[in-house]
C-alpha positions in Angstrom: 27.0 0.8 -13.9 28.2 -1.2 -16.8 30.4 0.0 -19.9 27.4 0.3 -22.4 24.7 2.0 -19.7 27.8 4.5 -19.8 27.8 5.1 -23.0 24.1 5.8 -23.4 24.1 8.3 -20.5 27.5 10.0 -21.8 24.3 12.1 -23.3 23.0 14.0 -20.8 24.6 14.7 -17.0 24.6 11.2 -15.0 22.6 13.3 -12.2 19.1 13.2 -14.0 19.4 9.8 -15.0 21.6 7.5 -13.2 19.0 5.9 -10.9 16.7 4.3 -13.8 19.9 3.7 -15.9 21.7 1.8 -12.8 18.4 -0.5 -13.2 17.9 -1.2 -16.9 18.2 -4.0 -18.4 20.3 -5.0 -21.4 20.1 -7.8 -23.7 22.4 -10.3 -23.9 22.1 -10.6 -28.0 25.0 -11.3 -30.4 24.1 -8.2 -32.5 26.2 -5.5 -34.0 27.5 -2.8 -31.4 25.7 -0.1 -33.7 22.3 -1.5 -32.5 21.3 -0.2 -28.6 18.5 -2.2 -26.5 17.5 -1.7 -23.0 14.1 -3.0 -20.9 13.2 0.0 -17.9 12.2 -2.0 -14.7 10.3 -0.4 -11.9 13.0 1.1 -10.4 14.9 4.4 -10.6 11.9 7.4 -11.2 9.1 9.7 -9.3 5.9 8.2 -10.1 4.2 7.4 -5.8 2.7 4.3 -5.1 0.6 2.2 -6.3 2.6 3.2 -10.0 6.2 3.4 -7.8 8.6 4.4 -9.6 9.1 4.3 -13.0 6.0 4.1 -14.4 5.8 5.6 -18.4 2.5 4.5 -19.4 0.2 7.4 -19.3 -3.0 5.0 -19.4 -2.9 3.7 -16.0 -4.0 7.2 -13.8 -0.5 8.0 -12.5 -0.1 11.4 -12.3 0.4 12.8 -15.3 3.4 15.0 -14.1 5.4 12.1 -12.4 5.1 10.0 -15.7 6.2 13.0 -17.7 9.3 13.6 -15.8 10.3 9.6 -15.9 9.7 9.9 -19.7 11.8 12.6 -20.3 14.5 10.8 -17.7 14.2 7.8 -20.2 14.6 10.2 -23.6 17.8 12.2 -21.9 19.7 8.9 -23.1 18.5 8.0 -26.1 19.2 9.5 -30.0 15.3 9.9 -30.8 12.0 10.5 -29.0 10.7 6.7 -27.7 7.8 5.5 -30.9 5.2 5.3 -28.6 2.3 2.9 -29.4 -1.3 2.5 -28.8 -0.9 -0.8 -28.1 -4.2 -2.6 -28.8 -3.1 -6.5 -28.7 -3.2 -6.7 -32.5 -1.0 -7.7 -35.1 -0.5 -4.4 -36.6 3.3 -3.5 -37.2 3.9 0.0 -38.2 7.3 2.0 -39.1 8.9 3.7 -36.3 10.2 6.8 -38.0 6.0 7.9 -39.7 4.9 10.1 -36.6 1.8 11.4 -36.1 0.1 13.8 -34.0 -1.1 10.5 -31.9 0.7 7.2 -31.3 -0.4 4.6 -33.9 -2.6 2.0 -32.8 -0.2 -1.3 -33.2 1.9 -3.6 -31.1 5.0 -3.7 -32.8 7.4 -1.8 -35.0 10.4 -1.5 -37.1 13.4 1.1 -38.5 15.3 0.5 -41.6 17.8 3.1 -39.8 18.9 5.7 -37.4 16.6 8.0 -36.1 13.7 6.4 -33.8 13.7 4.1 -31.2 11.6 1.0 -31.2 9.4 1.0 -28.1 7.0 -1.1 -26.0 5.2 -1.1 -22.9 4.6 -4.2 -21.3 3.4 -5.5 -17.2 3.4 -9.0 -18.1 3.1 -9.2 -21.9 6.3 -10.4 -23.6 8.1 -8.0 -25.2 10.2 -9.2 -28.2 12.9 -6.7 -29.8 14.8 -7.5 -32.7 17.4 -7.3 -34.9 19.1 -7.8 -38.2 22.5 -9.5 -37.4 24.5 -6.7 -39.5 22.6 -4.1 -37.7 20.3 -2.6 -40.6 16.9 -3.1 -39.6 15.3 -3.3 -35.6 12.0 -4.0 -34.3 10.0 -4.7 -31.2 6.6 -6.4 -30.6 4.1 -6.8 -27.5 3.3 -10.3 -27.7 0.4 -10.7 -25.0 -1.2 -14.3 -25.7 -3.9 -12.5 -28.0 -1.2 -10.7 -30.0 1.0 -14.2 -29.6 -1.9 -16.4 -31.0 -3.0 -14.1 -34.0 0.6 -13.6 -35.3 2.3 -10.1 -34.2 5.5 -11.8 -34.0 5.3 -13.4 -37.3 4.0 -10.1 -38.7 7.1 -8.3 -37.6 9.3 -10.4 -39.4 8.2 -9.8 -42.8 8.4 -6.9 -42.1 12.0 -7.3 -41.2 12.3 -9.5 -43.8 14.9 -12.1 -43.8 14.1 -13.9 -41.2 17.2 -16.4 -41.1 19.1 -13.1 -40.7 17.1 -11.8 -37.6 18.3 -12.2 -34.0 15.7 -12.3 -31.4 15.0 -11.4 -27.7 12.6 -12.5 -25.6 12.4 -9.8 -22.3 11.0 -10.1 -18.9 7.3 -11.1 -18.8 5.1 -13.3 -16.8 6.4 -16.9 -16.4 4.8 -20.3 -16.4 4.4 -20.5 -12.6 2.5 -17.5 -13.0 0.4 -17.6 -16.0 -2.8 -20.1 -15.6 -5.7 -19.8 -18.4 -8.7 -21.1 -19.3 -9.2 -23.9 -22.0 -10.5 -21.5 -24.4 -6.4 -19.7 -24.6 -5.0 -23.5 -25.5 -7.6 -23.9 -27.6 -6.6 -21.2 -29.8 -3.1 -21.6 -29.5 -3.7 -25.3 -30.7 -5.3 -24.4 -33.6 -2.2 -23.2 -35.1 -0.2 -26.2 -34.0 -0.3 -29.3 -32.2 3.3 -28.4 -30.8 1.6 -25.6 -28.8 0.5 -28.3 -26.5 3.8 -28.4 -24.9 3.2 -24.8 -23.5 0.2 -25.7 -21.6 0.5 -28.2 -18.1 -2.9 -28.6 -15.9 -3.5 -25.8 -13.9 -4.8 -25.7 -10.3 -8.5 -26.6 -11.3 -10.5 -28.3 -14.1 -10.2 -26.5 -17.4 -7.0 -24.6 -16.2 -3.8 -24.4 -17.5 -0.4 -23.0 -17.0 1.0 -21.7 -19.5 4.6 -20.7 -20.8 4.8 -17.4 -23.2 8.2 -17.9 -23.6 8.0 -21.4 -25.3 4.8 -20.3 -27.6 7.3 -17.3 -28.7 10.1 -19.6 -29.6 8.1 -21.7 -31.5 6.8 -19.3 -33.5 9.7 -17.4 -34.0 11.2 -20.7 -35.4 8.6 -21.3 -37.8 8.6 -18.0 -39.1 12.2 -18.9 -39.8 14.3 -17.0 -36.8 16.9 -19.2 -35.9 19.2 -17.1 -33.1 16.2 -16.1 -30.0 18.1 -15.4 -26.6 16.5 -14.3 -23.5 13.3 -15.3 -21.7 12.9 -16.4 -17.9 12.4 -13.8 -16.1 9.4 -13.3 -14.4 7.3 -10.1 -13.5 5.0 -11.7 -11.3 7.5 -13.3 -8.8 9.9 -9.9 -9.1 7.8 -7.3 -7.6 11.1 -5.5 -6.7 12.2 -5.0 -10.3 9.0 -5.8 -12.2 5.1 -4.1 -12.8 3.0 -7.0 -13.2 -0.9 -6.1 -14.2 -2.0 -9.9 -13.1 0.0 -9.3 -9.8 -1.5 -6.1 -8.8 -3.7 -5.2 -11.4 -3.4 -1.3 -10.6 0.2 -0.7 -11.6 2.6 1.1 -14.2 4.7 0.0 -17.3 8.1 -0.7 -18.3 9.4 -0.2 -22.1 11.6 -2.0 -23.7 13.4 -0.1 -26.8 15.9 -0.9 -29.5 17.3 1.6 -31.9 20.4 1.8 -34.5 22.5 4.2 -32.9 23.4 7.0 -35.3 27.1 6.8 -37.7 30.1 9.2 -34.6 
């Protein structure tokens, strides 16, 4: 278990948490120490097959217990509740600390400060966290293609504002072995750039294409004027020991990535 998975579980008794910890992911990011970002995998909770193990979306008919008890293993370790979304494939970016009494219907959000926790779900959509590179402001976005197309991760950079100050990571989502779409998805993507060709390679069949999230994120990231974007590559489809993956299985749970500003010692 590495020295900052340590840290984050100095919080609650290693017992109730060490499994999904020993499995997260953390970004590799040149940010400020102050800012904390992990991505769950799979791995590490209660929820039974077809959802095993550490499923934390409460949409997909796990049992509603099992998902509660992985979600409260996954908030043992961080500073804040999770922000839970409604996720919706939109462009909507909301703030992370304005709770409700029901998640918010957006795809990304943002903190200014201490006190919430950034959060998406994702089984094959990218999620994209960020951060300002003196550790002021955080965000994260679920960039499916729809979301990707129409702008959610421009939108969460003004919100940021700054861009040229924003780092950017890109974690595990479906990869461009794995993603093949109709004509009507390059289409779209085209329309807001002839670059976006370079994403798309003939699929298997006329009218096919595989396409690669990851480039389509850097590119838009770079025009929306985020010059430091690290990650991307790994793939949920081919990792079905660490990964959910909806166009895998189709009948599967979620992982969350999060990124918070951990709180002034």
């Amino acid at each position: 278990m590495n020295k900052g998975i340590k840290k984050m579980a100095k919080r609650e008794n290693l017992t109730a948490t060490a499994d999904w910890l020993a499995h997260a992911l953390l970004p590799d990011w040149p940010v400020p120490a102050r800012v904390r970002a992990l991505v769950t995998t799979r791995q590490g909770g209660v929820s039974a097959a077809p959802y095993e193990s550490f499923n934390l979306g409460t949409h997909v008919r796990d049992d509603p217990a099992a998902v509660a008890a992985n979600r409260a293993a996954l908030a043992a370790v961080l500073p804040a509740e999770p922000a839970w979304l409604t996720q919706v494939h939109g462009t909507n970016v909301v703030d992370a600390t304005e709770k409700g009494l029901l998640p918010p219907m957006a795809d990304a959000s943002v903190a200014f400060g201490p006190g919430a926790v950034c959060t998406v779900m994702t089984a094959d959509c990218l999620p994209v966290l960020f951060a300002r590179d003196d550790g002021s402001a955080v965000g994260a976005a679920h960039a499916g293609w729809r979301g990707l197309c129409d702008g959610v991760l421009e939108a969460t950079v003004a919100r940021l504002g700054e861009p040229a100050r924003i780092v950017a990571w890109l974690g595990p989502a479906i990869g461009p072995d794995a993603f093949e779409v109709g004509d009507e998805v390059r289409t779209a993507f085209m329309a807001h750039g002839e670059a976006a060709a370079e994403a798309f390679r003939p699929g298997e069949s006329a009218g096919k294409w595989w396409c690669d999230l990851y480039l389509l994120a850097r590119q838009r990231l770079a025009a929306a004027g985020v010059r430091s974007v690290h990650g991307g590559g790994l793939c949920t489809v081919s990792d079905r020991a660490r990964f959910f993956s909806y166009r895998r299985d189709c009948t599967t749970g979620r992982m969350a990535a999060l990124v918070w500003i951990e709180p002034e010692a």
